[in-house]
N, C-alpha and C positions, 0 to 999 in steps of 0.2 A: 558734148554727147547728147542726142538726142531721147528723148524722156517716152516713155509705150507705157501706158495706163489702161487697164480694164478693169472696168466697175463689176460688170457678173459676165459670169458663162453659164448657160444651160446647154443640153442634149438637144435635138431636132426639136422636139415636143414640148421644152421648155419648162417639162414638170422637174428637173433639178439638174446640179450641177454636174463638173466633172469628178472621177475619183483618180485623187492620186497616189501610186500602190508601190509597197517597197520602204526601204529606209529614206528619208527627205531632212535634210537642215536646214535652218533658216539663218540667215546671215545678214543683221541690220534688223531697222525697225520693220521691214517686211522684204517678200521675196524668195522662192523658194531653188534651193540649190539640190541640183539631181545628183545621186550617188556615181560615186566616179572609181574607177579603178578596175583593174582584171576581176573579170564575173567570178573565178572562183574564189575570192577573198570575202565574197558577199551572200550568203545562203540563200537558196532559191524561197525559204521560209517568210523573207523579209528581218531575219535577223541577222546578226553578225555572227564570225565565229566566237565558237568556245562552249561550241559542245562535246563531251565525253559519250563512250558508249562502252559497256562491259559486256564481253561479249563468250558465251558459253560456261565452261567451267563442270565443276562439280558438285554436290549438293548435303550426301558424296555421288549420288546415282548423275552420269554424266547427262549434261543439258545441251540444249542450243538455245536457250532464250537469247535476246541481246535487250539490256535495260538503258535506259541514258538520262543524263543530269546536264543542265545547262549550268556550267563550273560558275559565271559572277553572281550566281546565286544562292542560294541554301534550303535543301528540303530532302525529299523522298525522290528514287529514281521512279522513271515509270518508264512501260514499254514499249520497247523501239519496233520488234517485230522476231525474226527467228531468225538463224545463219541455217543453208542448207544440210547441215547435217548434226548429228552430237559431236560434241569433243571437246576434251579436257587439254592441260600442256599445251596450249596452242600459243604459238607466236601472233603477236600484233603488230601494224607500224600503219601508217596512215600520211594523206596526202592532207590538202585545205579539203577536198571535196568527198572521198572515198578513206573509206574504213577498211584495216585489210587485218583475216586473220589465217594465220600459216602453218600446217603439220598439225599435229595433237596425235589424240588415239582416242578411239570408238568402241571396242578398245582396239581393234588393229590400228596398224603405225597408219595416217593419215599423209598421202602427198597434194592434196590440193590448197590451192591458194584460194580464200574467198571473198566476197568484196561487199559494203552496203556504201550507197547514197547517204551521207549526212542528213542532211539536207531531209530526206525521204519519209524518215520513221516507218521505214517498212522491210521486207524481206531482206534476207542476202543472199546475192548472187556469186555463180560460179566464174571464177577468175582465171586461172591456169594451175601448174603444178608444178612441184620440185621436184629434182629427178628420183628422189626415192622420199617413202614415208618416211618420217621422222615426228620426233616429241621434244617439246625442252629445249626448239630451235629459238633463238634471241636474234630480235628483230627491231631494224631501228627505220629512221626514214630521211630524206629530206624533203622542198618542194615537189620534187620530181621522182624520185629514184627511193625505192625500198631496198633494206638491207636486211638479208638473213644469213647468220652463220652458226654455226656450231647442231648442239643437240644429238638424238641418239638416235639411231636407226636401226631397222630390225636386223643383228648380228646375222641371222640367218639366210639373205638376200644374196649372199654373194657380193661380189664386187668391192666396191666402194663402203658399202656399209659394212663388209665383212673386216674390214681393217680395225684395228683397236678394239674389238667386242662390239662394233656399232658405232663405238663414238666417234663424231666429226668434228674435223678442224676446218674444212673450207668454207668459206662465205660464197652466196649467191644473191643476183640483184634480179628488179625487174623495174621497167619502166611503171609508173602507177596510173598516167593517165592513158597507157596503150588499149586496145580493146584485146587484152588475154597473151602477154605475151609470156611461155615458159622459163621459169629462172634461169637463168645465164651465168657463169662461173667470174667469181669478182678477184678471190683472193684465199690466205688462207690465215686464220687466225692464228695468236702463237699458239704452238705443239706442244703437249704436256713434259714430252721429255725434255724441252727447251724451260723448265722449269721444276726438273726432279723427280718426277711424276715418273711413273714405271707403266707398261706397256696395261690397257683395263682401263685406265685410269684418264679422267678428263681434266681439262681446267675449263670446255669452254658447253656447260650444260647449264638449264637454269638458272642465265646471270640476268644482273639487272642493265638496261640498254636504255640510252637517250641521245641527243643529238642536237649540234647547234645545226646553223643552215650550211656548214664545211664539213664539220666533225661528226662522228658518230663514235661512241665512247660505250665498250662493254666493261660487266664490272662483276666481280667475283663469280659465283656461281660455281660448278665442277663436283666431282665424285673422288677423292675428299675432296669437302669447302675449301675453297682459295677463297684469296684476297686482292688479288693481282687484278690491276687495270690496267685497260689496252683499247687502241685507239686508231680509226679510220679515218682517213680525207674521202668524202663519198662519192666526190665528183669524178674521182681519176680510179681506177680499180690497180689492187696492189692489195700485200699481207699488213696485217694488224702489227703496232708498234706498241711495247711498252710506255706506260702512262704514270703508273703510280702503284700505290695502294689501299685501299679501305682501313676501315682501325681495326676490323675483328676478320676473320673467313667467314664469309656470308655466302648463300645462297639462295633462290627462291623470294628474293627481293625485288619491291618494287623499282623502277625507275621512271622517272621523269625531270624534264628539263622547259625552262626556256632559251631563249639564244644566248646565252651566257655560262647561265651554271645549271648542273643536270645534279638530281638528286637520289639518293638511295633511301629506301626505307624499308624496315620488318626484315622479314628473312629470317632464318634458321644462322645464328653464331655458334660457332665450335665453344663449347665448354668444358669444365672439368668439374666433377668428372663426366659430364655429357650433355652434349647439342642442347638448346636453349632455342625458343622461337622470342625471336627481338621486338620493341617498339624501337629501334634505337633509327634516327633520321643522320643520317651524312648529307655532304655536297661537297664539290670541286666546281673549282672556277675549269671551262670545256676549252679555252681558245690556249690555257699555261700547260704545263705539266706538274704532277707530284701527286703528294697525298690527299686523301679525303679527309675532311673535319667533319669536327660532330656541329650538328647544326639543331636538334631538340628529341623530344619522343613524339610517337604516335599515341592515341588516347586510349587501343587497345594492342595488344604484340600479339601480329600473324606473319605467317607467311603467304606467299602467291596472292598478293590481292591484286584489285587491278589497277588501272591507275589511269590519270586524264593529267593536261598545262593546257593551260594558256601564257601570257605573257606575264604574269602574276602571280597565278595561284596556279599551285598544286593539290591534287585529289586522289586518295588512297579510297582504296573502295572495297571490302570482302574480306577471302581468306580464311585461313584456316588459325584458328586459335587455341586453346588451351583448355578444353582437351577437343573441342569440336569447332568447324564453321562460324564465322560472322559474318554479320549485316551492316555493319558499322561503315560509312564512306566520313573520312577527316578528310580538312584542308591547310595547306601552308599557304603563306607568302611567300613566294622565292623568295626575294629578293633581299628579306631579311631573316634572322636566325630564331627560332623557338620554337615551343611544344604546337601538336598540330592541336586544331582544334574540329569540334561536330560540324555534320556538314549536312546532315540525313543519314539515310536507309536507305541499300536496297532492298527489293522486294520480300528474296530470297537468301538466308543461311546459307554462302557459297566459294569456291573459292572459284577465281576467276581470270579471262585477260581485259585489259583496257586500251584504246587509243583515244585521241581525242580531235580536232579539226584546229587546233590553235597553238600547236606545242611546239619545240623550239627548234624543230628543224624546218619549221615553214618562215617564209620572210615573217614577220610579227610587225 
């Protein structure tokens, strides 16, 4: 093999070199190796992924900040920029490159879908919308494909929302890298009376949602708390299958996953004699089926916070506490079992949504 040696390079002018911009490896005693792979696996930042972003919430006075933390780190979040509008109960799911967050309330029921650039640190943009406002929709993703099912809708709409007092069992998907395309009908999750449940009554509201790059896995949630987990192939559209169950009736719990095992954390547990907000952490292996194990606690017990994965770590972030709002973001190891630990702050006393650019429904 023939040998290509250069001593210097300068510019025209010769007053300096070239710059080489982006991530770069070196491989051997010299030589420089250009990053390689599908551009969105690789942030336009020059970093890689595994960044989180929390996005809206409550304070209690409803917000649209959106803050973010780069997860193999640890510190303070800071800010990303605003989503277009306020709203609380909002659904999140997320691609490698786009942020997505879905429904909430303003406090009217909210139908649109809205979207930021990772990558960006800056505003959010308007995406498309669901066929009717809703709150408390659970929302998962894969590379490609976002998942929303369930949540409540204004009873008084008529239609669709009129059925059950508002509350919904059907799923809806949308492409993520589309420029704006409207939910589209995927499936329907199970039906509370397929579970005892009387007509009013949900199982599929404020659950906790993650996803391998196959599977997307809801998990407790409903009005009463259930337990029940249930489980989607994302790639093919069709109804939600029984999975398992959690240890307690949770709901208003976090979720996150990476391509293996998806986690539950906090939440509201049925107690006696009454509701209890948890630090209590679970996980399920996403690819078997069955129960959830306890896997450690959180450092403080809320409900709704937000949450961020990567291929390693997990990130709870917010919430609401005992008797008021936190600031508190912990982190786990997936991969192994124990109490979470400090990770930072955010800015804001809040409770909130999260998605992240690294979590386990992206190839990893």
């Amino acid at each position: 093999m023939s040998e290509f040696r250069v001593n210097s390079i300068t510019n025209q002018d010769g007053s300096t070199g070239p710059q080489v911009c982006g991530v770069s490896t070196f491989s051997g005693k010299s030589g420089v190796q250009i990053p390689s792979g599908s551009s969105e696996f690789r942030r336009q930042d020059g970093g890689g992924r595994g960044r989180a972003i929390f996005s809206g919430g409550g304070t209690p006075t409803i917000v649209n900040t959106i803050e973010t933390i780069e997860i193999a780190t640890r510190g303070n979040a800071v800010d990303f920029g605003d989503l277009p509008r306020v709203t609380v109960d909002t659904g999140s799911f997320a691609s490698a490159t786009r942020g997505f967050t879905a429904g909430g309330y303003d406090p009217s029921y909210i139908s649109a879908i809205d979207f930021v650039i990772f990558s960006s640190k800056g505003g959010g943009n308007e995406f498309s919308n669901l066929d009717t406002g809703t709150w408390g929709i659970n929302c998962l993703a894969s590379s490609t494909r976002g998942i929303m099912g369930g949540g409540r809708a204004n009873p008084s709409n008529g239609g669709i929302a009129l059925y059950n007092g508002g509350y919904l069992d059907r799923m809806v998907f949308v492409e993520t890298s589309s420029d704006g395309q409207d939910a589209s009908r995927f499936g329907d999750l199970i039906a509370p009376q397929e579970k005892g449940l009387n007509r009013g009554q949900t199982i599929n509201l404020t659950m906790a949602t993650f996803a391998s790059p196959t599977r997307g896995v809801f998990c407790g949630g409903g009005t009463p708390r259930q337990k029940f987990i249930q489980f989607i192939t994302i790639a093919t559209k069709g109804d939600s299958l029984d999975f398992g169950n959690l240890t307690e009736k949770t709901s208003r719990a976090s979720g996150l996953s990476n391509s293996t095992r998806g986690i539950i954390a906090g939440g509201f547990h049925d107690g006696s004699p009454a509701s209890v907000i948890t630090n209590v952490i679970e996980f399920i292996t996403i690819a078997t089926l069955g129960d959830a194990t306890d896997f450690g606690d959180l450092t403080v017990a809320r409900y709704q916070p937000g949450e961020g994965a990567s291929a390693t770590r997990g990130v709870v972030a917010g919430g609401v506490g005992s008797p008021t709002q936190v600031n508190t973001i912990d982190f786990i190891t997936i991969s192994t079992t124990g109490d979470a630990a400090d990770f930072g702050d955010l800015s804001t006393l809040i409770r909130t949504c999260g998605s992240s650019d690294a979590h386990g429904g992206l190839a990893q």
